[in-house]
N, C-alpha and C positions, 0 to 999 in steps of 0.2 A: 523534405522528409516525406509528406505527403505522395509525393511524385512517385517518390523510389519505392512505397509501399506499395502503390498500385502497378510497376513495374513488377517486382519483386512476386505478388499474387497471379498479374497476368504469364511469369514464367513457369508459374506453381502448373495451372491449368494448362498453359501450353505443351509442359511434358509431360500431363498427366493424359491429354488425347496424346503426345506419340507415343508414349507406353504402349496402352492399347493397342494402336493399329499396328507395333511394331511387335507385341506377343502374339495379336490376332492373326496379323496376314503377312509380317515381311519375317521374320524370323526362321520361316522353314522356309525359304528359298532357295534355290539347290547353290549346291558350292562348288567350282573350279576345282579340281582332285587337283592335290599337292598343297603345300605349304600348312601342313596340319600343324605340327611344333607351333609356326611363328602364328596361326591363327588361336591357339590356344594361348600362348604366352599375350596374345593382347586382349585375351576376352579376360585371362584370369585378371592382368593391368587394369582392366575397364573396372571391376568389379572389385578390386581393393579399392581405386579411387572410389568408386560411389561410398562403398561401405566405412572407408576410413572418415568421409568425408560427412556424411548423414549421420554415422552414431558417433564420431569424434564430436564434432563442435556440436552434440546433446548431451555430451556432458558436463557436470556441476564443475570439474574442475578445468574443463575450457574455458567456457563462460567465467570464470574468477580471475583466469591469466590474460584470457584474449578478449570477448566480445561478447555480449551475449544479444546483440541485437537482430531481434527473430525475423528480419525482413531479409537478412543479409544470408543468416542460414537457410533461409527459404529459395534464394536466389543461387546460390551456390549449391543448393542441392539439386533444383531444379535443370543448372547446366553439367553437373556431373551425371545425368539422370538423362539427358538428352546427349551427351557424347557418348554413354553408354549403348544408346539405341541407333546413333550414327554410324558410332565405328566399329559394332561389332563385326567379326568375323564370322564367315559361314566353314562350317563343317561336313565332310561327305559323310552320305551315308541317312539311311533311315530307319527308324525300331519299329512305329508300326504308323500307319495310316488308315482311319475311320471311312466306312462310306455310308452309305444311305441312313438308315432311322439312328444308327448309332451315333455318326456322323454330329447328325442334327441334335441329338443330346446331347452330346459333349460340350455343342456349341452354346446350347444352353445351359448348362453348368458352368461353364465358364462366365457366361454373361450375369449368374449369380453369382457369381464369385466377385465380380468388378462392380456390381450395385451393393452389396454384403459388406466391401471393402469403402466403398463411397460414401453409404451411410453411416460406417462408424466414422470414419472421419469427422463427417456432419454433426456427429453426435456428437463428438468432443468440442468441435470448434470448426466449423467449416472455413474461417478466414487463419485458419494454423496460427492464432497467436500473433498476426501480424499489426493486428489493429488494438493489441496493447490487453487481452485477455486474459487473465491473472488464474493461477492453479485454485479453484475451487473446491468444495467437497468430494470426496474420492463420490466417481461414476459406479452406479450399481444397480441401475436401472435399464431397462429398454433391451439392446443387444448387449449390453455390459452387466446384464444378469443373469444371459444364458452361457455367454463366453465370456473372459477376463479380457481375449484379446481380440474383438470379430474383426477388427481388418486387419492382424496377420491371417485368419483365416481366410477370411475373403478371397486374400491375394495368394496363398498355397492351394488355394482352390483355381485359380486361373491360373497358375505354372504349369500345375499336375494334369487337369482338364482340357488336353491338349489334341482337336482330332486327327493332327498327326505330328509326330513326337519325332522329328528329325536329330540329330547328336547334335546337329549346334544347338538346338530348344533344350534339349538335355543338360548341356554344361550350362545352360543359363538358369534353367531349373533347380538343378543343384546347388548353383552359387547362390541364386538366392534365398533356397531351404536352409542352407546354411546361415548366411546372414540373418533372416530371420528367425531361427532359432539363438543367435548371439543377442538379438534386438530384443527377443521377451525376458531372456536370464538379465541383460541389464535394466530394461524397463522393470524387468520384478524388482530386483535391488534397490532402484531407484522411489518406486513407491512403497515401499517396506522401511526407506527410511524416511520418508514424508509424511507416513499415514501409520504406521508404527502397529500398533496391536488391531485398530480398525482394518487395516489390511488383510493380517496375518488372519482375521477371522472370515474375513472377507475372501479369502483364499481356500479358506477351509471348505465353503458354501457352494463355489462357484469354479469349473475344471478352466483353465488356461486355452483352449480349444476347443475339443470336443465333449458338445452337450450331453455326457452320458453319465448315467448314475449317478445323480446329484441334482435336486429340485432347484428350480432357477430363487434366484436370490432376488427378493423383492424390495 
């Protein structure tokens, strides 16, 4: 058991550097003109598995019917998570490309974007619950007092923060603006009924994203 949790962590990390390098630097690579339809039909495929597969078995009634052993979710997200950056499909065509000092800030936006997303993580639990972590006191402190959710930020700041935004970065963009707009409506639900009126006030305090017009929650 021991084994498979440090398996299970080392695949976490493993596709958390190809993420990266594959939103960073392999993802706008030019594409073969033709077969747009069947590149689309396997990017959208790529992208229902992850997402069915990362917010399904997070929910309370998977975990009741099937499994809830968080080494196993972690391992299985992490190879839907790396087939995704394997076998996507490239798309022709490009919307806009950055050069010089713009260039170099976007590049560094982005790279706040990927430390923003990293330390919330860390902040919840940097070993994801695998080493037996139990739901504590609702978070409300540190990055979880200026934002409710800083690493979907984080990570909409690395899609978007793009210094060149090719169609195929595009529909990957999208799919996972998407996703992670389904990932906070359920993640709300989920702790609204866990944390019940403490939430609910807790929501009030503190905006979901963007740090604006509303004093951070202490």
């Amino acid at each position: 058991m021991a084994l498979f949790r440090v398996v299970s962590y080392g695949a976490y990390l493993a596709s958390s550097a190809l993420l990266v390098w594959f939103v960073e630097f392999k993802v706008d690579r030019p594409a073969v003109t033709g077969g747009t339809v069947r590149s689309l039909l396997v990017d959208a495929a790529l992208l229902a598995l992850f997402a069915l597969q990362h917010s399904g078995m997070a929910r309370e009634s998977f975990k009741r019917r099937f499994t809830s052993d968080r080494s196993l979710y972690v391992l299985l997200s992490s190879l839907a998570l790396g087939a995704l950056c394997g076998l996507w499909q490239p798309l022709p065509g490009t919307i806009w490309e950055l050069r010089g000092a713009a260039r170099v800030a976007m590049f560094v936006v982005s790279g706040l974007g990927w430390l923003l997303a990293a330390v919330a993580t860390a902040q919840v639990d940097p070993f994801l619950g695998i080493w037996g972590r139990r739901e504590g006191p609702l978070r409300t402190r540190g990055l979880f007092g200026i934002v409710r959710h800083p690493a979907y930020l984080g990570m909409l700041v690395v899609f978007w923060a793009a210094e060149t935004m090719t169609w195929t970065h595009l529909v990957l963009t999208a799919g996972f603006t998407v996703y992670l707009a389904v990932g906070i409506a359920l993640e709300e639900r989920g702790l609204s009924a866990t944390y019940g009126a403490e939430y609910a006030e807790y929501r009030e305090r503190v905006p979901a994203l963007l740090p604006l017009g509303r004093p951070p929650c202490r």
